[in-house]
OpenMM code with the backbone's topology and positions (N, CA, C; nanometers):
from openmm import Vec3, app, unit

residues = "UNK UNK UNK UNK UNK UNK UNK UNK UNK UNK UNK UNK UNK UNK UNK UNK UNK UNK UNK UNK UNK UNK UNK UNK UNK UNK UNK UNK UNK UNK UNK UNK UNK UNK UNK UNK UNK UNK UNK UNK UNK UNK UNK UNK UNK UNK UNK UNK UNK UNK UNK UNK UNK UNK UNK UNK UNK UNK UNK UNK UNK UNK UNK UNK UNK UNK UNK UNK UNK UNK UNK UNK UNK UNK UNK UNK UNK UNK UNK UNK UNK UNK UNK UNK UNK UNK UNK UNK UNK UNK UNK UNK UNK UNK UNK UNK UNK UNK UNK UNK UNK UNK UNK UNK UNK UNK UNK UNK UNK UNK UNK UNK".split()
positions = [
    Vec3(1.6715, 1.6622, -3.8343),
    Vec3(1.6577, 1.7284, -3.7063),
    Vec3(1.5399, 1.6703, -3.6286),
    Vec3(1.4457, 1.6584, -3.7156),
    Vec3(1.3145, 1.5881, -3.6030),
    Vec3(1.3122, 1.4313, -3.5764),
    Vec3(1.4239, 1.3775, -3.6559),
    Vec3(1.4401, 1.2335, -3.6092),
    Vec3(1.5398, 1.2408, -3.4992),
    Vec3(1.6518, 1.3060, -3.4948),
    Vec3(1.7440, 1.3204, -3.3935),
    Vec3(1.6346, 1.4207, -3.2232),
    Vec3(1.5683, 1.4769, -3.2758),
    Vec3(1.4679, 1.5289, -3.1756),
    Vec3(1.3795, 1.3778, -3.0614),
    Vec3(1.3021, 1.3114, -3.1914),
    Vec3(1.2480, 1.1674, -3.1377),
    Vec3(1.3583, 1.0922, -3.0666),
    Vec3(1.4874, 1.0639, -3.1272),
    Vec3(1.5462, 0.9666, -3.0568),
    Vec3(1.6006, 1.0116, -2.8550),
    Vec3(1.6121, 1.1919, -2.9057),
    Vec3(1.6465, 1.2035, -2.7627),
    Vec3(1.5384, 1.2302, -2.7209),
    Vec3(1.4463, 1.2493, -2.7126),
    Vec3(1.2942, 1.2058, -2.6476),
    Vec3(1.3067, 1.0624, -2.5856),
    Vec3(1.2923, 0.9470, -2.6810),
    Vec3(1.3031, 0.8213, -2.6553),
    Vec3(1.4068, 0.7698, -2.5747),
    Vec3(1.5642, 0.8442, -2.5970),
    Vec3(1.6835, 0.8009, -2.5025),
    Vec3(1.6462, 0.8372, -2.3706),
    Vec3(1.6125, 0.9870, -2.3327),
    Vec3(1.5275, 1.0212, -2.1857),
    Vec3(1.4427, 0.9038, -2.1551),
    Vec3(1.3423, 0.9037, -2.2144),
    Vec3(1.2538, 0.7830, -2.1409),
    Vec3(1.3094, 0.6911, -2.0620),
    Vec3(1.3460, 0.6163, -2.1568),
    Vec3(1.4077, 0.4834, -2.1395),
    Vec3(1.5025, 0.4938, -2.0087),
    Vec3(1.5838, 0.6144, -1.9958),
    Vec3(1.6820, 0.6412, -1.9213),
    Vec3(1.6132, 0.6581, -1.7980),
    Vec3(1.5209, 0.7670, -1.7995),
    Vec3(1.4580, 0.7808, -1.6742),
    Vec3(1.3263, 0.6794, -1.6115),
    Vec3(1.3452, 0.5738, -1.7187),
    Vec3(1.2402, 0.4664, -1.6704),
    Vec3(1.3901, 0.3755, -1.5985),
    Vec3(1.4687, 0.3549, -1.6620),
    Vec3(1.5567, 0.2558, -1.5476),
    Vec3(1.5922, 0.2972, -1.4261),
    Vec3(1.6107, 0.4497, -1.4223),
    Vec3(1.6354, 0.5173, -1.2922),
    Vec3(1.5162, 0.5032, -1.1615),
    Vec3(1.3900, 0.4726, -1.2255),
    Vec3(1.3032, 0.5019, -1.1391),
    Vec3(1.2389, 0.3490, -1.0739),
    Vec3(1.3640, 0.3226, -0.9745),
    Vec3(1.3520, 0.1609, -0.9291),
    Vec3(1.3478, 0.2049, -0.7663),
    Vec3(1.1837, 0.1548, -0.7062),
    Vec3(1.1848, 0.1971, -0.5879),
    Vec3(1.2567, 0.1271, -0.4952),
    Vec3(1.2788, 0.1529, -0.3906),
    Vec3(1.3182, 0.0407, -0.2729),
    Vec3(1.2316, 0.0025, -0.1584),
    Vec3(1.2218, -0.0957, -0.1107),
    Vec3(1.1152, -0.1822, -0.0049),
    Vec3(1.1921, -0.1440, 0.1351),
    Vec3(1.1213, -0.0210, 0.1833),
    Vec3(1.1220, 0.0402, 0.3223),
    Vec3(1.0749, -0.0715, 0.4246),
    Vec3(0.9134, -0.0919, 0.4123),
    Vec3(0.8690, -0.1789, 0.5019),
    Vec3(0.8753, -0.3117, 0.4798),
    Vec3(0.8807, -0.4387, 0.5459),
    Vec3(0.9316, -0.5630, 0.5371),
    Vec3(0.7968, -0.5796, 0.4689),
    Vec3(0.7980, -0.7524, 0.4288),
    Vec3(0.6550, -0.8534, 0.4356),
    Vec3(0.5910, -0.8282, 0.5506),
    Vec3(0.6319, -0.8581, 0.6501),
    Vec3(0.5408, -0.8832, 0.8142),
    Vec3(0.4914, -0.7371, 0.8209),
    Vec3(0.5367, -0.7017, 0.8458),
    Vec3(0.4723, -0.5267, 0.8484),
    Vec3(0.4258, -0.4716, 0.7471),
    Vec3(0.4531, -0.4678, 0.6373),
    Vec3(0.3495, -0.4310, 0.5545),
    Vec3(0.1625, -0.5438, 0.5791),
    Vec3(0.2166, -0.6165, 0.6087),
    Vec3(0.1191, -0.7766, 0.6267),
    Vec3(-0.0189, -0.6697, 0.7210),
    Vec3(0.0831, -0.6266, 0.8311),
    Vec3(0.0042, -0.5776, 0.9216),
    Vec3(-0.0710, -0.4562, 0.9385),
    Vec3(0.0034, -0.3650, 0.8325),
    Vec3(-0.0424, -0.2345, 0.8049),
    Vec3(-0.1168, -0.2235, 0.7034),
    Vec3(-0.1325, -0.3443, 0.6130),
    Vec3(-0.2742, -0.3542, 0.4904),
    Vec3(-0.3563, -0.4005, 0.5229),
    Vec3(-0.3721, -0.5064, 0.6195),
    Vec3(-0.4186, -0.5938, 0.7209),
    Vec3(-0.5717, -0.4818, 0.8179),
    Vec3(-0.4355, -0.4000, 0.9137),
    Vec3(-0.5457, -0.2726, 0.9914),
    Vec3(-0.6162, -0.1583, 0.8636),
    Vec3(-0.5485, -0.1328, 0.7991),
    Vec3(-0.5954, -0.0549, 0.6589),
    Vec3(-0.7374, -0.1313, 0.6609),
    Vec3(-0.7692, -0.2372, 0.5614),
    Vec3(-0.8327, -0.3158, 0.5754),
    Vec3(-0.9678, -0.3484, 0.6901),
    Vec3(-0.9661, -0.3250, 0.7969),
    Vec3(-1.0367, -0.3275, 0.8970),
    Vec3(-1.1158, -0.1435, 0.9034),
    Vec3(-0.9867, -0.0585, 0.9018),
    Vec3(-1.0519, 0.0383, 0.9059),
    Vec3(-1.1328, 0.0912, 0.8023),
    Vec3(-1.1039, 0.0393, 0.6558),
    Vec3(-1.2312, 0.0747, 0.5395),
    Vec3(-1.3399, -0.0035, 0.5474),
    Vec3(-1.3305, -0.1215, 0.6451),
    Vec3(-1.4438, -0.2176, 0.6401),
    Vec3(-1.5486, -0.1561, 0.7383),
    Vec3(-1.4474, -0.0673, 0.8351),
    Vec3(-1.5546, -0.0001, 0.9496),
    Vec3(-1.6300, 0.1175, 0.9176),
    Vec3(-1.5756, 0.1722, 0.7832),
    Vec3(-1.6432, 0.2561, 0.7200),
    Vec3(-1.7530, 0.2263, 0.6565),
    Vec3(-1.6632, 0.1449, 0.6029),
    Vec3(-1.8034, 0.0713, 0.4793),
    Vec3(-1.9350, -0.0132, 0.5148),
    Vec3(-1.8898, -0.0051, 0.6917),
    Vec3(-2.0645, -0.0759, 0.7582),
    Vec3(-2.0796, 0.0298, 0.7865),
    Vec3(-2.0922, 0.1636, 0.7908),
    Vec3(-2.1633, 0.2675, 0.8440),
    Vec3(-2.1284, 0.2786, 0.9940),
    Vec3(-2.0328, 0.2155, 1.0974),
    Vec3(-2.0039, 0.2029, 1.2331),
    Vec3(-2.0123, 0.3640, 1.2558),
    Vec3(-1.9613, 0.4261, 1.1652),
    Vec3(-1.9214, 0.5510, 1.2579),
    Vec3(-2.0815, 0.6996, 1.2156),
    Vec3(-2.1489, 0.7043, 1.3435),
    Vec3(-2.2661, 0.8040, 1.2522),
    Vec3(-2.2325, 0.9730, 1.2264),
    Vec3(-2.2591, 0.9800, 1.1158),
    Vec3(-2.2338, 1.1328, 1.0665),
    Vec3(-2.2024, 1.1251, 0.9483),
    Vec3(-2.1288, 1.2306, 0.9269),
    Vec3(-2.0256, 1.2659, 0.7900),
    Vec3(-1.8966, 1.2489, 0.8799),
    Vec3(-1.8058, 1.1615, 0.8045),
    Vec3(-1.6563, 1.1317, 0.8285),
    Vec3(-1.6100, 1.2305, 0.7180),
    Vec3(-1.4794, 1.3165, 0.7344),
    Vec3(-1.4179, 1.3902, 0.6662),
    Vec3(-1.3071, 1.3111, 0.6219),
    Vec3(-1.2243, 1.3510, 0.4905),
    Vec3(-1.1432, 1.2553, 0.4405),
    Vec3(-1.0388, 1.2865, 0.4904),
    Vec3(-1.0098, 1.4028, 0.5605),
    Vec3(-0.8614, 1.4121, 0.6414),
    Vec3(-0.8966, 1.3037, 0.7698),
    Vec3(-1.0542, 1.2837, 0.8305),
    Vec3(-0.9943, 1.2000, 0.9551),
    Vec3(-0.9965, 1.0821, 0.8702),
    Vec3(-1.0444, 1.0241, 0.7886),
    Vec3(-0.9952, 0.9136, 0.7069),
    Vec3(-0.8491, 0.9101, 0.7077),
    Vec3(-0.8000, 1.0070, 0.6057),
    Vec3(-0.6847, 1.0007, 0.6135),
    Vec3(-0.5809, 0.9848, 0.7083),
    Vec3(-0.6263, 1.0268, 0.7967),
    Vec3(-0.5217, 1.0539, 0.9425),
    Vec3(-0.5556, 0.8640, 1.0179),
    Vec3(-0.6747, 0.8395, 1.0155),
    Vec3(-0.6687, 0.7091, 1.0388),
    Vec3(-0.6141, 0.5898, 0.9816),
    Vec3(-0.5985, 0.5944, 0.8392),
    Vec3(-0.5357, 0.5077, 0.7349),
    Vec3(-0.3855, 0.5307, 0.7913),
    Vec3(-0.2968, 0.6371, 0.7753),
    Vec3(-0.1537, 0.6815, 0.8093),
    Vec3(-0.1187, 0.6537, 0.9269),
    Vec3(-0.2214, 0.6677, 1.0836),
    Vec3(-0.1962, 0.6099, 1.1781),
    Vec3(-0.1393, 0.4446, 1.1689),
    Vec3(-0.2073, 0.3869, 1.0371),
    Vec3(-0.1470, 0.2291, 1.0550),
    Vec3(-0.0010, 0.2333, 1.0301),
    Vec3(0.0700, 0.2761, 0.9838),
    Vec3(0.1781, 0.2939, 0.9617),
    Vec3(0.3190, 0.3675, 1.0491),
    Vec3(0.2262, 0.4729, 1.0577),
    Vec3(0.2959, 0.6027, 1.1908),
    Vec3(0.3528, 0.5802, 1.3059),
    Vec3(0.2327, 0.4611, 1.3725),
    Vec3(0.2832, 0.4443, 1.5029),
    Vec3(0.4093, 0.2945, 1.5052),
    Vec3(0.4136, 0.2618, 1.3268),
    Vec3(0.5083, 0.1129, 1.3475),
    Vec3(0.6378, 0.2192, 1.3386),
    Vec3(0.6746, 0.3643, 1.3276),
    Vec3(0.7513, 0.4629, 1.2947),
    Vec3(0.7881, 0.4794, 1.1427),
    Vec3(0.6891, 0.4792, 1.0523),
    Vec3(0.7246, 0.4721, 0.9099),
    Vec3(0.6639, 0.5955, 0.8716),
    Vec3(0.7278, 0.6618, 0.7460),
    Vec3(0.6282, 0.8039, 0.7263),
    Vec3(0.5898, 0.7754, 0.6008),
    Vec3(0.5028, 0.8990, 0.6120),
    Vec3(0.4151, 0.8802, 0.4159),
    Vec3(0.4865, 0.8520, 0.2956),
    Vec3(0.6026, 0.8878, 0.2957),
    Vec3(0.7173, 0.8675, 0.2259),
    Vec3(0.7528, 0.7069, 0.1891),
    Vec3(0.7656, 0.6682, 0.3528),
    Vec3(0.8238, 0.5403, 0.3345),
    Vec3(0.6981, 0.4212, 0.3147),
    Vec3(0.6141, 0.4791, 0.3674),
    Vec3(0.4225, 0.3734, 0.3285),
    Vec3(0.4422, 0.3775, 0.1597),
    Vec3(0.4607, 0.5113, 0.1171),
    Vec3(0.4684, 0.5234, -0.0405),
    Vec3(0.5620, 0.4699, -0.1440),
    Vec3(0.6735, 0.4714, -0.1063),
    Vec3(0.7926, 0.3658, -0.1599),
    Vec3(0.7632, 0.2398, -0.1720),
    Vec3(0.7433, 0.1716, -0.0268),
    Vec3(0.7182, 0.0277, -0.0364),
    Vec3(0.5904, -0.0288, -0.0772),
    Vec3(0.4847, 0.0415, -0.0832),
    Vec3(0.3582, 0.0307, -0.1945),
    Vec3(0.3976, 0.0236, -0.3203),
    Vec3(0.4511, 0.0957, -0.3627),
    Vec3(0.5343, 0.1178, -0.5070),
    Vec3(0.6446, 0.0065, -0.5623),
    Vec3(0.7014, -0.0342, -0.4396),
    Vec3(0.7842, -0.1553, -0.4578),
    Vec3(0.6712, -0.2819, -0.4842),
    Vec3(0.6534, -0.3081, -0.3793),
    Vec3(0.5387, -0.4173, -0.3574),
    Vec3(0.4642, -0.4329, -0.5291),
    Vec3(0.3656, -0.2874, -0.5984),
    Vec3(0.3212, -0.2953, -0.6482),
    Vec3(0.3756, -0.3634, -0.7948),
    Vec3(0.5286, -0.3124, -0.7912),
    Vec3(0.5557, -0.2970, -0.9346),
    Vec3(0.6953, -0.4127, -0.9163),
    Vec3(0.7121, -0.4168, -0.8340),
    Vec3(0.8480, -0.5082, -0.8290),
    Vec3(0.8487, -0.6147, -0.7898),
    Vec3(0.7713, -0.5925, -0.6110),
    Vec3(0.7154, -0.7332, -0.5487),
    Vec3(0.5990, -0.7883, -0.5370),
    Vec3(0.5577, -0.8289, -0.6807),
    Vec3(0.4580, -0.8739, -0.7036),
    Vec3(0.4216, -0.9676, -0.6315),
    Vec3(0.4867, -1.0753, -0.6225),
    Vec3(0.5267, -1.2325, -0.5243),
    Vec3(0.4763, -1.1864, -0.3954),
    Vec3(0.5574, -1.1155, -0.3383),
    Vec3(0.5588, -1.1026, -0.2001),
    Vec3(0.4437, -0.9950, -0.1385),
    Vec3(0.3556, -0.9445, -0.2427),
    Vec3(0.2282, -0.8553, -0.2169),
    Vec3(0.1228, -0.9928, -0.1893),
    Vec3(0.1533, -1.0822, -0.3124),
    Vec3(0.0068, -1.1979, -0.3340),
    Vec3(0.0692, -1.2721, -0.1536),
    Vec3(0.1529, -1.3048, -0.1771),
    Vec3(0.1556, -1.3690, 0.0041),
    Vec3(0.1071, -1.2784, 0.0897),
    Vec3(0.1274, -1.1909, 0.0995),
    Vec3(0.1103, -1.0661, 0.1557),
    Vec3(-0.0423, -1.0990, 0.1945),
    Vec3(-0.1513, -1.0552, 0.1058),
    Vec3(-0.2354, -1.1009, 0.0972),
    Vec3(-0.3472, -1.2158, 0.1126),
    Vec3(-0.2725, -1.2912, 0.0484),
    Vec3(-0.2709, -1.4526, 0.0880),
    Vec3(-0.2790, -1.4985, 0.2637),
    Vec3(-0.1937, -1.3800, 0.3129),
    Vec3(-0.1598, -1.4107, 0.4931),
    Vec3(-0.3316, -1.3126, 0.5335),
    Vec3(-0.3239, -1.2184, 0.5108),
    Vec3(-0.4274, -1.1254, 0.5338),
    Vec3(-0.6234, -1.1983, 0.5547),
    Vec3(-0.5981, -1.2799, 0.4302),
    Vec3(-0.7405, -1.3571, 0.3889),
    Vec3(-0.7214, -1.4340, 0.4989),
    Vec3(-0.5816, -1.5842, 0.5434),
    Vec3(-0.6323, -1.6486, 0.6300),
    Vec3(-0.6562, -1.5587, 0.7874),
    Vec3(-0.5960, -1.4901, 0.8066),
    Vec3(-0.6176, -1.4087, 0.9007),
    Vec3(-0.7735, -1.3385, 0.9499),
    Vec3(-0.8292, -1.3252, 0.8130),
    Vec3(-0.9674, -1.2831, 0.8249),
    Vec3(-1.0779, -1.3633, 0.8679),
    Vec3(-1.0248, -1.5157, 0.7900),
    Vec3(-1.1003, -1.6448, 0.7986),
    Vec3(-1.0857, -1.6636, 0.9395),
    Vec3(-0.9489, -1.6829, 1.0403),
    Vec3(-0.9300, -1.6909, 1.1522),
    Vec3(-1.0321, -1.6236, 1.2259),
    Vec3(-1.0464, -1.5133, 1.2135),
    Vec3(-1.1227, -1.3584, 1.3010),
    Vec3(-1.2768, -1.3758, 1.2956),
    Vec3(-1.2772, -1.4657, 1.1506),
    Vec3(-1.4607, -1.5034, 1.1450),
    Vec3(-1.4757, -1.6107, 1.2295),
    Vec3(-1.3712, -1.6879, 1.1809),
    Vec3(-1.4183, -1.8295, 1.2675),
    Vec3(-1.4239, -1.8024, 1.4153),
    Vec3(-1.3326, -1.6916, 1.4745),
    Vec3(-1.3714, -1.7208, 1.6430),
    Vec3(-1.4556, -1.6016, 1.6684),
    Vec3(-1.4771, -1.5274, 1.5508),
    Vec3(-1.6608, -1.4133, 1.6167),
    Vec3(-1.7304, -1.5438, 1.6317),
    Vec3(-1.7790, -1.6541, 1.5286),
    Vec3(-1.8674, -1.7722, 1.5642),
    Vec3(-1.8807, -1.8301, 1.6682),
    Vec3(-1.7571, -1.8332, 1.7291),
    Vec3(-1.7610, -1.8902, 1.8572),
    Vec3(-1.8283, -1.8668, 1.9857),
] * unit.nanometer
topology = app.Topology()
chain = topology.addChain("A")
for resn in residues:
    res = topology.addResidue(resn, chain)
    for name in ("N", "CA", "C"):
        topology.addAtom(name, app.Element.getBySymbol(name[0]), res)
């Protein structure tokens, strides 16, 4: 009885690990752009730009704005994070990869 107990323990798992395959809501380019402003807005935090105490809902509400206004909801930001993370590995590192030269771009013409 407690080996037939383990195996349907183990058959669930397994079962509900194949079931749980997200799908990619937001493209490459748009995600590109919404990790991209993400990105800018923790950097504006993280110089102190804004004076006071910032609350984590207007954090929050500012992070979700990157997304909101491309018409995507928390739902769908959360799926394709989840995809990206666990599925599209490839297409996160480009992802990224686009983001850095983009940054390099943005330094090179503050120099200017």
């Amino acid at each position: 009885m407690k080996y037939l107990l383990i195996f349907a323990v183990l058959l669930l798992t397994f079962c509900a690990e194949s079931v749980k395959q997200t799908s990619k809501v937001i493209d490459e380019e748009q995600m590109k752009e919404i990790l991209k402003e993400r990105q800018l807005l923790i950097s504006t935090f993280n110089t102190y730009q804004y004076e006071g105490a910032i609350s984590e809902e207007l954090i929050d509400s500012m992070l979700s704005s990157t997304y909101i206004k491309l018409g995507y909801s928390d739902e769908d930001f959360q799926n394709s994070w989840e995809f990206y993370i666990n599925e599209g590995n490839k297409e996160l590192y480009e992802i990224y990869g686009n983001i850095i030269q983009d940054f390099e771009l943005m330094k090179e013409e503050s120099m200017n």
